[in-house]
OpenMM code with the backbone's topology and positions (N, CA, C; nanometers):
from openmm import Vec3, app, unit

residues = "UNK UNK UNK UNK UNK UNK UNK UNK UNK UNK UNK UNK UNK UNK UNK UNK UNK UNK UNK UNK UNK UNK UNK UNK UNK UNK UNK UNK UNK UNK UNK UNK UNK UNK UNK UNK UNK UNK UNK UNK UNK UNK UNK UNK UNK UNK UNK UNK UNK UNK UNK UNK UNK UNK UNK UNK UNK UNK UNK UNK UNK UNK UNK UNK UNK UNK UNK UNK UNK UNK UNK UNK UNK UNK UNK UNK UNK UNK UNK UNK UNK UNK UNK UNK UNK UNK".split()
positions = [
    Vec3(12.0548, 9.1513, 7.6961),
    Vec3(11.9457, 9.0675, 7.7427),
    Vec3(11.9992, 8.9696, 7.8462),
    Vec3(11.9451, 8.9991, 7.9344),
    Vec3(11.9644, 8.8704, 8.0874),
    Vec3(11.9660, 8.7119, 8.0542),
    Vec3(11.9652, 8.6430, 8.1128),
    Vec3(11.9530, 8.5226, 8.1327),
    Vec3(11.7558, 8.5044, 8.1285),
    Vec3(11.7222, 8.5584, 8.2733),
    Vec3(11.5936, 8.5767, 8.3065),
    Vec3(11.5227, 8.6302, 8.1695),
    Vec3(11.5827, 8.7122, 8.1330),
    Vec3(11.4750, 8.7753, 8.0025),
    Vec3(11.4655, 8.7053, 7.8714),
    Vec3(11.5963, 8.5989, 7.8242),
    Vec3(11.5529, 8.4950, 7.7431),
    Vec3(11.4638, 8.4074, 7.7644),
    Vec3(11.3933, 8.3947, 7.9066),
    Vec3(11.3095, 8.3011, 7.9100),
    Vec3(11.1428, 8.3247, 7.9271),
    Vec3(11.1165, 8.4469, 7.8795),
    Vec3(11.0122, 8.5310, 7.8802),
    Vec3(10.9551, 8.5833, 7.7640),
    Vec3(10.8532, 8.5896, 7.7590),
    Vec3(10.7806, 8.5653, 7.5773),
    Vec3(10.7310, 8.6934, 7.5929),
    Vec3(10.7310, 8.7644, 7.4433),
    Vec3(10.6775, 8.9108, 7.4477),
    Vec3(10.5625, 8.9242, 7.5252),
    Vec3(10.4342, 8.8521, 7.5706),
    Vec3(10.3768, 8.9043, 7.6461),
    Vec3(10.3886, 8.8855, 7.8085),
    Vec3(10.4774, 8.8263, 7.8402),
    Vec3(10.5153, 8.7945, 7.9612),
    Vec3(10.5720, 8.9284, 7.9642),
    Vec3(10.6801, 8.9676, 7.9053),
    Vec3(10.7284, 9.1178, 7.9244),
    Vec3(10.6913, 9.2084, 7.9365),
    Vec3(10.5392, 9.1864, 7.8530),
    Vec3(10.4452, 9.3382, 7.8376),
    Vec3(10.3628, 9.3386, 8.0105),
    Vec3(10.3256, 9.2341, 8.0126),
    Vec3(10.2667, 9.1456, 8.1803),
    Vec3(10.3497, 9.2514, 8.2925),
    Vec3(10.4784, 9.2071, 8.2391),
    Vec3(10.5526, 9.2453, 8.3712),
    Vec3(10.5864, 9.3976, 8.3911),
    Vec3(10.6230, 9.4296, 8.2536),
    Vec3(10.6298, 9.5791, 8.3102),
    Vec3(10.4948, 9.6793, 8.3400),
    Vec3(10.3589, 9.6068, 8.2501),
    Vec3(10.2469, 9.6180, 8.3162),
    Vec3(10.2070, 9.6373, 8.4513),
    Vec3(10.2012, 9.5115, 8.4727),
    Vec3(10.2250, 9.4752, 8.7149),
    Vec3(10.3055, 9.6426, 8.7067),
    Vec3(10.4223, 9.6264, 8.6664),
    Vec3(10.5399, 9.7361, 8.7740),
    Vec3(10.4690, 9.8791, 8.7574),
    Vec3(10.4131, 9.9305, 8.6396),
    Vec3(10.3729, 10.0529, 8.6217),
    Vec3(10.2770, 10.1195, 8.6835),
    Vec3(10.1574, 9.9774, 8.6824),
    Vec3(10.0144, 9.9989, 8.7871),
    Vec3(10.0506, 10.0275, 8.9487),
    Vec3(10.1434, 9.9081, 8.9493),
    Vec3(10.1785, 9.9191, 9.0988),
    Vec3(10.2377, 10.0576, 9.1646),
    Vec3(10.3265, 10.1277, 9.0617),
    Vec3(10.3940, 10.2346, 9.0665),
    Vec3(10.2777, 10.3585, 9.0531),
    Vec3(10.1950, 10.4002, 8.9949),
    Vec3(10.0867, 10.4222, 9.0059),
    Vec3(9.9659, 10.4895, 9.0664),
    Vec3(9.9366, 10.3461, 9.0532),
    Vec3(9.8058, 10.3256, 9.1861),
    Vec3(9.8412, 10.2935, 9.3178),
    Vec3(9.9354, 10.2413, 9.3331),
    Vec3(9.9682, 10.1796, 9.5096),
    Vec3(9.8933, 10.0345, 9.5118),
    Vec3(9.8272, 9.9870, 9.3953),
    Vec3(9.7545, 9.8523, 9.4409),
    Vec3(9.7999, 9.7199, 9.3227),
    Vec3(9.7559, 9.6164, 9.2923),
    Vec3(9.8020, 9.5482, 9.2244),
    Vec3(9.6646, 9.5744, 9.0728),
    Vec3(9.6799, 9.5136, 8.9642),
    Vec3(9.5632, 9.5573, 8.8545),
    Vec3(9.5001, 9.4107, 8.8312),
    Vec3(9.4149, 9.4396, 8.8054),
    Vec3(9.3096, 9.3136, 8.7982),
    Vec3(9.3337, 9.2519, 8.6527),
    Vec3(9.2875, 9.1738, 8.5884),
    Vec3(9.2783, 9.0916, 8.5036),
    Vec3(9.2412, 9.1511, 8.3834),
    Vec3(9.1276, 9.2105, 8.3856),
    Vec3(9.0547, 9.3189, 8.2641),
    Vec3(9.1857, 9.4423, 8.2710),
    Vec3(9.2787, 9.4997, 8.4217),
    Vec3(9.3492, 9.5801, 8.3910),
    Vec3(9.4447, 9.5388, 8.3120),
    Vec3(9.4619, 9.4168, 8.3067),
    Vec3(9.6003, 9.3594, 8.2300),
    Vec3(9.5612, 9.3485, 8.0870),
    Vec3(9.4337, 9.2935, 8.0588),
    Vec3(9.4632, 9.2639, 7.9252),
    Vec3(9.4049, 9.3861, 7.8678),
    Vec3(9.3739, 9.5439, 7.9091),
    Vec3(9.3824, 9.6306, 7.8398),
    Vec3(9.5268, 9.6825, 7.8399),
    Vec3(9.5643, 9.6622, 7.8976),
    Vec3(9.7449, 9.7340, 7.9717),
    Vec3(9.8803, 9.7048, 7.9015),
    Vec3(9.8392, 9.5682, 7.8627),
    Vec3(9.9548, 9.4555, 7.8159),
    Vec3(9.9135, 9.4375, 7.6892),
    Vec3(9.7823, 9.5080, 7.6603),
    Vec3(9.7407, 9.4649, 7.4549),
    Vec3(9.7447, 9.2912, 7.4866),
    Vec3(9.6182, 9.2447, 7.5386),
    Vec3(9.6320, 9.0527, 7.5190),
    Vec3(9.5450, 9.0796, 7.5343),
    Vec3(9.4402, 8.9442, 7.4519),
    Vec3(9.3360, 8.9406, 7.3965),
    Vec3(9.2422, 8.8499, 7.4742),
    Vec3(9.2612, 8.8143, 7.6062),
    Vec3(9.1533, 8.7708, 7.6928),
    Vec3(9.2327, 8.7098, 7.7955),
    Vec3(9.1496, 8.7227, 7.8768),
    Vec3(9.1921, 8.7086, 8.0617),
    Vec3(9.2207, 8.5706, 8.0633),
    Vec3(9.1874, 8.4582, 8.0231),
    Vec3(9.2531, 8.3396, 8.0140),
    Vec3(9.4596, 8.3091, 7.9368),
    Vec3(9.4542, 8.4131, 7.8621),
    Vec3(9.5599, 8.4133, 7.7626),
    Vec3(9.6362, 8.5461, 7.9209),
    Vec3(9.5898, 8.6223, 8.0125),
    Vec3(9.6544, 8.6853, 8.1040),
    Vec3(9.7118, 8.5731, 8.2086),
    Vec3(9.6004, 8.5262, 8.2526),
    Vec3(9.5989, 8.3972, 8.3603),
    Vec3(9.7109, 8.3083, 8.3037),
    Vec3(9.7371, 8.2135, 8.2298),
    Vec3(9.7812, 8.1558, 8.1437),
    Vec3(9.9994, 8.2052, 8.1674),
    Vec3(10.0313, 8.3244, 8.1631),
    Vec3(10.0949, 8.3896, 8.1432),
    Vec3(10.1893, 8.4623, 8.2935),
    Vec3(10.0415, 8.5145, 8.3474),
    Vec3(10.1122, 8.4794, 8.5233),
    Vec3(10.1088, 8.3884, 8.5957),
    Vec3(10.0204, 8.3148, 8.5504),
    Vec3(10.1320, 8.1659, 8.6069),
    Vec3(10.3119, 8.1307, 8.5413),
    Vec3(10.3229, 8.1366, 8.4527),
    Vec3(10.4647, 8.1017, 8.3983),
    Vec3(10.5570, 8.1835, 8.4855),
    Vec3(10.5099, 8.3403, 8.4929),
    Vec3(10.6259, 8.4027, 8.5542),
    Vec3(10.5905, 8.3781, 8.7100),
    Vec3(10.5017, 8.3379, 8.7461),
    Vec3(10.4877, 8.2672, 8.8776),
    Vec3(10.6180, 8.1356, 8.9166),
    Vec3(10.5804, 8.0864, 8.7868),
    Vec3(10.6808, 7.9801, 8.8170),
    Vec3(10.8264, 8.0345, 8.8128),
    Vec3(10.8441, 8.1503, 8.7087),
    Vec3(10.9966, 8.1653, 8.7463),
    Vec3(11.0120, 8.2546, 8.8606),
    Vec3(10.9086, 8.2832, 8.9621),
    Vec3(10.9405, 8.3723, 9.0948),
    Vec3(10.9656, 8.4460, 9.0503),
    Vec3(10.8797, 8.5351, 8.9322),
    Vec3(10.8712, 8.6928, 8.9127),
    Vec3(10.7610, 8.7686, 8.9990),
    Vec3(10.6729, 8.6701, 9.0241),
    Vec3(10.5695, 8.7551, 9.0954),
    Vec3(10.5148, 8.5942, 9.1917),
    Vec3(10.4184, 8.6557, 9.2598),
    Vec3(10.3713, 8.5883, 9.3815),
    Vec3(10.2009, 8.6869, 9.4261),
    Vec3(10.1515, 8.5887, 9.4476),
    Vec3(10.0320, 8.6700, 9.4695),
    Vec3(9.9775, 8.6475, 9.6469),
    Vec3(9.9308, 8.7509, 9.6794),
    Vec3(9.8573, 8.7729, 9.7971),
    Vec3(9.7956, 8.6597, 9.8678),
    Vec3(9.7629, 8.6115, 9.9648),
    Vec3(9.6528, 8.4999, 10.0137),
    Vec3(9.5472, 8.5709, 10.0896),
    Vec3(9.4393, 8.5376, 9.9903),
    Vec3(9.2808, 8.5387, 10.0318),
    Vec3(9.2654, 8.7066, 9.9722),
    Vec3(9.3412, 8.7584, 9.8790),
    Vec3(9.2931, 8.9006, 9.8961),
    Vec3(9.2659, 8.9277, 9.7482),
    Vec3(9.2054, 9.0197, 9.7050),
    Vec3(9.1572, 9.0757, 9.5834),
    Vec3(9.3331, 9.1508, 9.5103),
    Vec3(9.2500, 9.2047, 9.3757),
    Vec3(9.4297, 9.2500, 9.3237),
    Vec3(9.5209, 9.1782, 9.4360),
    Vec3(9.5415, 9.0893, 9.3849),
    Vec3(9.6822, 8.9927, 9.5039),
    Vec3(9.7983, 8.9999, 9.4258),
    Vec3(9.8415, 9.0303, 9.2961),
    Vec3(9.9700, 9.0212, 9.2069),
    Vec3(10.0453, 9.0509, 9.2970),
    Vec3(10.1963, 9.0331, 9.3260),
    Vec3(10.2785, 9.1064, 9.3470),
    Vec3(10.3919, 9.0497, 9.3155),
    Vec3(10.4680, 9.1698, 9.2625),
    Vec3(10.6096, 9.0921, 9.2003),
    Vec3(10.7113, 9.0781, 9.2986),
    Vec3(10.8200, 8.9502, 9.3210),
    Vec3(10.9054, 8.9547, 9.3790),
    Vec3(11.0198, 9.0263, 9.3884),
    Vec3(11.1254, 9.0237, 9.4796),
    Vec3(11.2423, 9.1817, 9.4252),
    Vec3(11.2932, 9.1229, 9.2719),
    Vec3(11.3130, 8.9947, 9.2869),
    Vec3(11.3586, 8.9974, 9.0620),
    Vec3(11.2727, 8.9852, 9.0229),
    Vec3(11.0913, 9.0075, 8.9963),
    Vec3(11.0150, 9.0518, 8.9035),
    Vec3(11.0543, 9.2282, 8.9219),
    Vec3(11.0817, 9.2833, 9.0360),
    Vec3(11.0979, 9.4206, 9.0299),
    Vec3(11.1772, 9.4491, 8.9695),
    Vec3(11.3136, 9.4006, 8.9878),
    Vec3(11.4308, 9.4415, 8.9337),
    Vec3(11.4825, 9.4181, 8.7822),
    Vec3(11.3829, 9.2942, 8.7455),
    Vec3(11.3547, 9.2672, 8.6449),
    Vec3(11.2899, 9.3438, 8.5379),
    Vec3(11.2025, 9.4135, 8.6023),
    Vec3(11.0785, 9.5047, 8.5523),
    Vec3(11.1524, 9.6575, 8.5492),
    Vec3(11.2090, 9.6941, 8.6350),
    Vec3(11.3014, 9.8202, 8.5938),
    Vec3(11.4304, 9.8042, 8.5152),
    Vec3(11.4843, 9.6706, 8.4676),
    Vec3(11.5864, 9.6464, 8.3527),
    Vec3(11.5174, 9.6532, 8.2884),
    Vec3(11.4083, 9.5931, 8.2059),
    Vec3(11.3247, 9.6417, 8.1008),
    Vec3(11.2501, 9.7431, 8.0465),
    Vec3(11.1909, 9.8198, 8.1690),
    Vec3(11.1530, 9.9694, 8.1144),
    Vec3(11.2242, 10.0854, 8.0457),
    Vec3(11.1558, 10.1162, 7.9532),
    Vec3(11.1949, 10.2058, 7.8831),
    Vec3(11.2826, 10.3368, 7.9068),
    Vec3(11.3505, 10.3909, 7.8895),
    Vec3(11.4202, 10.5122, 7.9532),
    Vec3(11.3229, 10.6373, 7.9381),
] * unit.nanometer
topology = app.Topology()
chain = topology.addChain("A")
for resn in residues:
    res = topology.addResidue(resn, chain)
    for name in ("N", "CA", "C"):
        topology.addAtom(name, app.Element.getBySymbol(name[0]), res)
C-alpha cells in the first residue's frame, strides 16, 4: 500500500477505479448516477462529497464549463492502475 493509498477511504477507491474503468470504456467521463451505481454508494451527495477529497489530493480535476468533466490526473491514473485488479 502507497503512501497516496493510506489516505483514501474504501469508497474513494471504489470512486477511483470507477472514473478509470468508464473512462477506459466509454472514451468519456461518468456522471454522478454513473458513479453511485458503479462504485455501490448510496447517493450522489455521498459521490460529490468524495470527489471533492480526491480533488483535493490531485487525483482528479474536472473539465471547465463542460458536462461529464471528471478527469483524473496522471497520479489519479497511475494511481488507479496500482489498484486494479489483475
Amino acid at each position: 500500500m502507497t503512501t497516496q493509498t493510506a489516505k483514501l477511504t474504501t469508497k474513494q477507491i471504489r470512486l477511483l477505479l470507477a472514473i478509470a474503468g468508464f473512462w477506459e470504456e466509454q472514451g468519456y467521463s461518468p456522471s454522478y448516477p454513473d458513479l453511485v451505481m458503479l462504485a455501490d454508494i448510496s447517493s450522489q451527495s455521498i459521490v460529490a462529497s468524495n470527489l471533492r477529497a480526491l480533488s483535493r489530493q490531485r487525483l482528479l480535476t474536472y473539465a471547465f464549463r463542460t458536462a461529464r468533466s471528471i478527469v483524473l490526473t496522471e497520479d489519479g491514473k497511475a494511481l488507479a492502475k496500482e489498484l486494479a485488479p489483475a
